[in-house]
C-alpha positions in Angstrom: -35.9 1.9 -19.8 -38.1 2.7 -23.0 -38.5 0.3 -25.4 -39.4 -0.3 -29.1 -42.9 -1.7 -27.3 -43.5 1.1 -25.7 -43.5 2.8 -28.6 -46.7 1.1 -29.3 -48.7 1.7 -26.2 -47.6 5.5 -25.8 -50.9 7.6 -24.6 -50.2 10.4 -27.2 -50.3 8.0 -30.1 -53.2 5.9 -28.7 -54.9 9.6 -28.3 -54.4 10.4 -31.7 -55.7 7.0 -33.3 -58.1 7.5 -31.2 -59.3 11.1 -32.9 -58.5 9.9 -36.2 -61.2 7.1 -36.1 -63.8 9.2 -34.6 -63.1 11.7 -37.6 -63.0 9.0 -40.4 -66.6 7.4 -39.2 -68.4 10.7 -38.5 -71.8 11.0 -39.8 -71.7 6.9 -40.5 -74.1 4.5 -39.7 -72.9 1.5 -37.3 -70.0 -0.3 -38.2 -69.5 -4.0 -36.7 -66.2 -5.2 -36.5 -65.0 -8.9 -35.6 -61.4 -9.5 -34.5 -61.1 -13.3 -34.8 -57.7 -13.7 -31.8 -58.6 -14.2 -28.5 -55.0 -12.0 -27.5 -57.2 -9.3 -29.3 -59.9 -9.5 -27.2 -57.9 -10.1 -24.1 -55.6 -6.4 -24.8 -58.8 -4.4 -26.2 -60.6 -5.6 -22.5 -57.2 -4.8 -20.6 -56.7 -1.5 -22.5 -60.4 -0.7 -22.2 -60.4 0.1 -26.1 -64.0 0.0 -26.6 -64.4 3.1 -24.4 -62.1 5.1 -26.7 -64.3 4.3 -29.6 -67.5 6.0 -31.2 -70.9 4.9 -30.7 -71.1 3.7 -34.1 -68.2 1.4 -33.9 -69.2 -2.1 -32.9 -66.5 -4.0 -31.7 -67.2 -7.4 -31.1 -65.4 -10.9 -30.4 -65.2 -13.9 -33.1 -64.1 -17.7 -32.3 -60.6 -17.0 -31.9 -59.5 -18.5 -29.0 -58.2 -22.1 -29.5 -59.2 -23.2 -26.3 -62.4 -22.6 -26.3 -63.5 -24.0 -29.7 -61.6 -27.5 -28.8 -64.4 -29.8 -29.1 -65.4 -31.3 -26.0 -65.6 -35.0 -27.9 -61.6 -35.0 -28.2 -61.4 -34.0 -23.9 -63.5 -37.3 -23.8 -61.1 -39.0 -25.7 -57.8 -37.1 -23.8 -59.4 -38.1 -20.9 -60.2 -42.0 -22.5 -56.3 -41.8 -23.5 -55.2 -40.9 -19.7 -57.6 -43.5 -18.0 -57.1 -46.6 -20.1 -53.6 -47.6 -19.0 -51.8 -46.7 -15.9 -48.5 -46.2 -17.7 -50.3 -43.6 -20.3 -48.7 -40.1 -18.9 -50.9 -37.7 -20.6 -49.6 -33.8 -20.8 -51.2 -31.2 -22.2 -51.5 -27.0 -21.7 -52.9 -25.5 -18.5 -55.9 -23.9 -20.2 -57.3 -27.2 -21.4 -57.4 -28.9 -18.4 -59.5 -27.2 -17.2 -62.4 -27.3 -19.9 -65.7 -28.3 -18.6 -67.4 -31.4 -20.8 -69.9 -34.0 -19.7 -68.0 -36.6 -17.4 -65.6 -34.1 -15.9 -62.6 -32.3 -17.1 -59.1 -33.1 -17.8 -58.5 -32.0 -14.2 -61.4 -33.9 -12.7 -59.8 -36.8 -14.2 -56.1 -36.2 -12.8 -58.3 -36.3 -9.3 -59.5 -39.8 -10.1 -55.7 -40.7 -10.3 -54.9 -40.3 -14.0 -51.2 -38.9 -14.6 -52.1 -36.1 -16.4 -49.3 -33.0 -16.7 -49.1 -29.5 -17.5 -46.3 -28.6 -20.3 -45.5 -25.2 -21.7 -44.6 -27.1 -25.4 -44.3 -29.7 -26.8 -40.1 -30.1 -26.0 -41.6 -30.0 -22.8 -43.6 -33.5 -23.8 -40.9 -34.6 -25.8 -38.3 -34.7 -22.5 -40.7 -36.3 -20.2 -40.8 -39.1 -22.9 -36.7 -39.6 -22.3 -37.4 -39.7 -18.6 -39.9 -41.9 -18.5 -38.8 -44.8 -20.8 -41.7 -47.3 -19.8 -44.3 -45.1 -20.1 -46.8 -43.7 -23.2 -46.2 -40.1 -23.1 -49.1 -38.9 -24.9 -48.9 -34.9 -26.0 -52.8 -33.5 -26.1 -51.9 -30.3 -28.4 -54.5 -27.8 -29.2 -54.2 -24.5 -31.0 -54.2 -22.6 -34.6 -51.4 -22.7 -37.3 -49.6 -20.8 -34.9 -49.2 -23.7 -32.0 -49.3 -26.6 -35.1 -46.4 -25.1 -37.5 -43.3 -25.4 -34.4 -45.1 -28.7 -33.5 -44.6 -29.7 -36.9 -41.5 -29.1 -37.3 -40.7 -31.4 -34.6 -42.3 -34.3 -35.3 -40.2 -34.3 -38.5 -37.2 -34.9 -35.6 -36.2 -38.1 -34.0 -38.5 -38.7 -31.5 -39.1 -41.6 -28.5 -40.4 -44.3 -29.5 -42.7 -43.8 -26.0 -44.1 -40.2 -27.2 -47.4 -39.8 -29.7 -49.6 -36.9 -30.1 -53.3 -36.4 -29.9 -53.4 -32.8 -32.4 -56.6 -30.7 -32.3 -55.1 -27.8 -34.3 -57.6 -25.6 -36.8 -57.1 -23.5 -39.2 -58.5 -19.8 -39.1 -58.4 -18.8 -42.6 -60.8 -21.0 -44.1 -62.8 -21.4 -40.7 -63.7 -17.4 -41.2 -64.5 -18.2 -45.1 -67.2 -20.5 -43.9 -68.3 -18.5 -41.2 -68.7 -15.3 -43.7 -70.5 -17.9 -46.3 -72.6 -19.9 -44.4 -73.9 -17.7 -41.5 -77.2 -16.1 -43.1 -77.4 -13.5 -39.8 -73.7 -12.5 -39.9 -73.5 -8.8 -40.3 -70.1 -8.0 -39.8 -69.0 -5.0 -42.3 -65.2 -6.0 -41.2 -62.3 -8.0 -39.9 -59.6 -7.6 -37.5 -57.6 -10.4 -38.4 -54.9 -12.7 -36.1 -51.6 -11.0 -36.0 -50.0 -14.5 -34.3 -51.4 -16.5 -37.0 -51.2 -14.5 -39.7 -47.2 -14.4 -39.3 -47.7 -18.1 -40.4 -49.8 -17.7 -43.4 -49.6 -14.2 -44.4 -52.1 -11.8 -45.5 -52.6 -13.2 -49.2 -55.1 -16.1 -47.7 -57.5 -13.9 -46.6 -58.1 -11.9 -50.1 -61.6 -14.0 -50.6 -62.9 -11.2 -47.5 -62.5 -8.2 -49.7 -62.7 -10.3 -53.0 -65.5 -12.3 -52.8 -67.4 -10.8 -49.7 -66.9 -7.0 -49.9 -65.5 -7.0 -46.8 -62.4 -4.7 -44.9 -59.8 -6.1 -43.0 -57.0 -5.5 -41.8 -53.6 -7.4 -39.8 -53.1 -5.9 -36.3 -51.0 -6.6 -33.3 -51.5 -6.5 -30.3 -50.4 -3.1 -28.7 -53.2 -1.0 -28.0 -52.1 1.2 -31.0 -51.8 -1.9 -33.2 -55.1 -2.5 -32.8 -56.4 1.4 -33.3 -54.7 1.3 -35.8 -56.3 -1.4 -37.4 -59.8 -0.6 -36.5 -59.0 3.0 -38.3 -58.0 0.9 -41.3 -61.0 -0.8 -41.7 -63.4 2.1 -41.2 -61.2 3.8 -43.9 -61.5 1.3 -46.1 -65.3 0.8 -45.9 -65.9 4.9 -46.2 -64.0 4.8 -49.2 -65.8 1.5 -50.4 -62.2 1.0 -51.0 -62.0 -2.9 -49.1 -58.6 -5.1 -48.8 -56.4 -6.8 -46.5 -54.2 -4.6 -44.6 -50.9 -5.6 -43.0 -51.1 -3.3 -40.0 -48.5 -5.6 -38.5 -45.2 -5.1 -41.0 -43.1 -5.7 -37.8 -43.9 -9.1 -38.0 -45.9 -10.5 -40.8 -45.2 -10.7 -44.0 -47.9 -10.7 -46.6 -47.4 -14.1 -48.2 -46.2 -15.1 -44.6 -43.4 -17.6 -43.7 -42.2 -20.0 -45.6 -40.8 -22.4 -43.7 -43.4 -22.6 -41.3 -45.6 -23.9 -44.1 -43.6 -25.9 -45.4 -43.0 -28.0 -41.8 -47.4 -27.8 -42.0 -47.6 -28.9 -45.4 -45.4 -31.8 -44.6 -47.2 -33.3 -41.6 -50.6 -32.0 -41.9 -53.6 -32.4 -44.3 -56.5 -29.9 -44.1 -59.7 -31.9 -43.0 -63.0 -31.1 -42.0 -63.1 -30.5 -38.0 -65.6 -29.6 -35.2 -65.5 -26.5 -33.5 -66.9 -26.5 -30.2 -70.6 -24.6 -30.4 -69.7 -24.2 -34.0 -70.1 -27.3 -35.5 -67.9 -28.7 -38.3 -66.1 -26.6 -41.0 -64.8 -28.0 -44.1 -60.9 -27.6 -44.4 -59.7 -26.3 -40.8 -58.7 -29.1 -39.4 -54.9 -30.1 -39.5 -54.9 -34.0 -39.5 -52.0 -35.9 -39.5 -51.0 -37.6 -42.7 -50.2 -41.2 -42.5 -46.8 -41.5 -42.7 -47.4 -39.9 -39.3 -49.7 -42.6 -38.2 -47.2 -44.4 -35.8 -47.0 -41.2 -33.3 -50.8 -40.6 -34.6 -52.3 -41.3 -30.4 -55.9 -41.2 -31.8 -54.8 -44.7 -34.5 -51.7 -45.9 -32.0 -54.4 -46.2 -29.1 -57.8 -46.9 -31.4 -59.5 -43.9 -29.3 -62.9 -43.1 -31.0 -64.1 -39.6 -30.4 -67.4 -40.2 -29.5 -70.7 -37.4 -30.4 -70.5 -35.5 -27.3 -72.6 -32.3 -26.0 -70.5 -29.6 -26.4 -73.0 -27.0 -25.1 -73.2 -27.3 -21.2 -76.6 -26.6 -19.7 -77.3 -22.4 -19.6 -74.2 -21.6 -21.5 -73.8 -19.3 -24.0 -70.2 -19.5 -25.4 -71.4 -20.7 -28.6 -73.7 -17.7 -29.9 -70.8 -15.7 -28.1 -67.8 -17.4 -30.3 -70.0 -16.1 -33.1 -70.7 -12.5 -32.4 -74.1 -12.8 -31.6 -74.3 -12.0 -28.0 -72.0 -10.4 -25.6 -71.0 -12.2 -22.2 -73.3 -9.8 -20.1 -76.3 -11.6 -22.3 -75.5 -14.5 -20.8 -77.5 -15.4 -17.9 -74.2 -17.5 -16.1 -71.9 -14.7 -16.6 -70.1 -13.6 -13.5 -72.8 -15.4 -11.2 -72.3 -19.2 -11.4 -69.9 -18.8 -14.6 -66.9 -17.2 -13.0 -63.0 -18.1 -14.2 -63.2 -20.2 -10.8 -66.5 -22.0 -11.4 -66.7 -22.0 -15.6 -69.5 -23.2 -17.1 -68.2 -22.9 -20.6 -64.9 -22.8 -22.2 -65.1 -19.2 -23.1 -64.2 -18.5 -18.6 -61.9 -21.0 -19.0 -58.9 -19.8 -21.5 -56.9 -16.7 -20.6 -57.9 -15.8 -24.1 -61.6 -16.6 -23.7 -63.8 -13.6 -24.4 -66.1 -14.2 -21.1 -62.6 -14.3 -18.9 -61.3 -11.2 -20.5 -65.0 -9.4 -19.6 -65.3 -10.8 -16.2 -61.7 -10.2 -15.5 -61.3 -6.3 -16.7 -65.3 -5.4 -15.9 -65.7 -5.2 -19.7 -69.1 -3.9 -20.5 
């Protein structure tokens, strides 16, 4: 049966965005792109996108997958949190276990006999806290605005008095501000922005690209004409020299985005500055717990300190690759002792990690 999906991924309309943004950049010089959303990455790799586009058109991959800019100082700690009690129950998402850091993963540690589990969200955390009265169910959650706003809104619930949270949840709007500011060799002449998280915050928070940087963006989904379309936007926009943020994604975001989602944020979180992995720290994209929160706050309730840990494993390149400065092929791991069986860096790890999307659809 056809669906309103389908609509989206019909050949004739991919064929015709297709035309259309091979006829709006004729005749001009290259054009870089970032889309900063690992499910980007993962549907333009799947869809082979990159083959429908002009030579001009480079279309390359920005830190937007939350897995793989989770700091390997807080899987030290997770793993600190899971070892230092035998009735600590850590859970966490399947992705994150298996993130390589110095002194073994999450999964390396379940091996050694740690009770770490595998939950799909944090209700999922929440009930194995009622199960399991006389033990410290302790939720490792990591992700965007996207993952942090539902989690938010339930820790303003009634929760165990056996659960607490370790959060590692950035913020992408002002993470791309200081990535467009502070990186002298960052050419990029636009933006495919997050469709997931900009349903939280809207467009309006990412005006400073076009504002005060020049610079074209535009919202897209994640159907492979979502994301034509958006790429046509943005090579519109810079022809014209005619730059803003466009909401290629009406279906689902709303410019000044969702309300009550930041209103649950703005109640339990404080922006912070915050490591990302390869990265380094960047002033306000962290979402830190404010202290009213402090009694489920794991990282206080447990005095963890996150220790200065190397987040860069020997050979790897995930960090120049986060940033848009190489391609996975340039790495001299990929897809010979870096493969989403053996990773060497987070990017093979995460279903959205920009290596795992290459290696996995022979992305070139």
């Amino acid at each position: 049966m056809w669906s309103v999906i389908d609509t989206f991924k019909d050949p004739q309309l991919v064929k015709h965005l297709a035309e259309q943004i091979v006829l709006v950049s004729k005749n001009m010089e290259l054009i870089t792109i970032m889309h900063v959303c690992g499910t980007h990455e993962h549907e333009i790799s799947r869809y082979a996108l990159r083959q429908l586009l002009p030579p001009q058109i480079d279309l390359i991959a920005g830190p937007g997958c939350p897995v793989c800019i989770t700091p390997a100082s807080m899987i030290v700690a997770a793993n600190k949190l899971a070892m230092m009690d035998s009735k600590h129950l850590l859970v966490t998402y399947g992705d994150v276990m298996r993130i390589p850091v110095p002194g073994g993963s999450l999964s390396d540690t379940r091996s050694q006999g740690a009770d770490i589990r595998i939950v799909y969200s944090m209700l999922d955390a929440i009930k194995l806290a009622h199960e399991n009265p006389d033990r410290e169910v302790i939720f490792f959650s990591v992700g965007f605005e996207t993952t942090a706003a539902p989690v938010a809104s339930l820790l303003l619930g009634v929760l165990p008095n056996n659960f607490s949270i370790y959060p590692c949840h950035r913020y992408v709007p002002t993470a791309l501000q200081a990535l467009v500011k502070e990186d002298p060799i960052m050419r990029i002449n636009g933006f495919l922005l997050p469709g997931h998280a900009a349903i939280i915050t809207g467009g309006k928070v990412y005006e400073f690209l076009p504002h005060e940087y020049g610079r074209a963006s535009a919202i897209a989904g994640f159907e492979p004409s979502d994301i034509l379309n958006g790429i046509w936007s943005i090579v519109k926009q810079i022809k014209e020299q005619k730059t803003m943020v466009d909401n290629c994604y009406k279906r689902a975001v709303r410019f000044t985005g969702n309300p009550k989602a930041q209103y649950y944020l703005n109640q339990v979180f404080k922006k912070d500055i915050a490591a990302w992995r390869g990265i380094g720290d960047l002033p306000d994209t962290g979402f830190e717990l404010k202290s009213n929160f402090d009694h489920i706050n794991a990282k206080k309730r447990f005095q963890i300190k996150e220790d200065n840990v190397e987040d860069v494993m020997p050979g790897c390149s995930c960090p120049q690759i986060m940033l848009g400065h190489l391609k996975p092929s340039s790495c001299p791991l990929f897809s010979i002792s870096c493969t989403p069986i053996t990773p060497k860096g987070p990017c093979m790890v995460s279903q959205e990690g920009t290596c795992r999307a290459h290696y996995v659809f022979k992305e070139i």
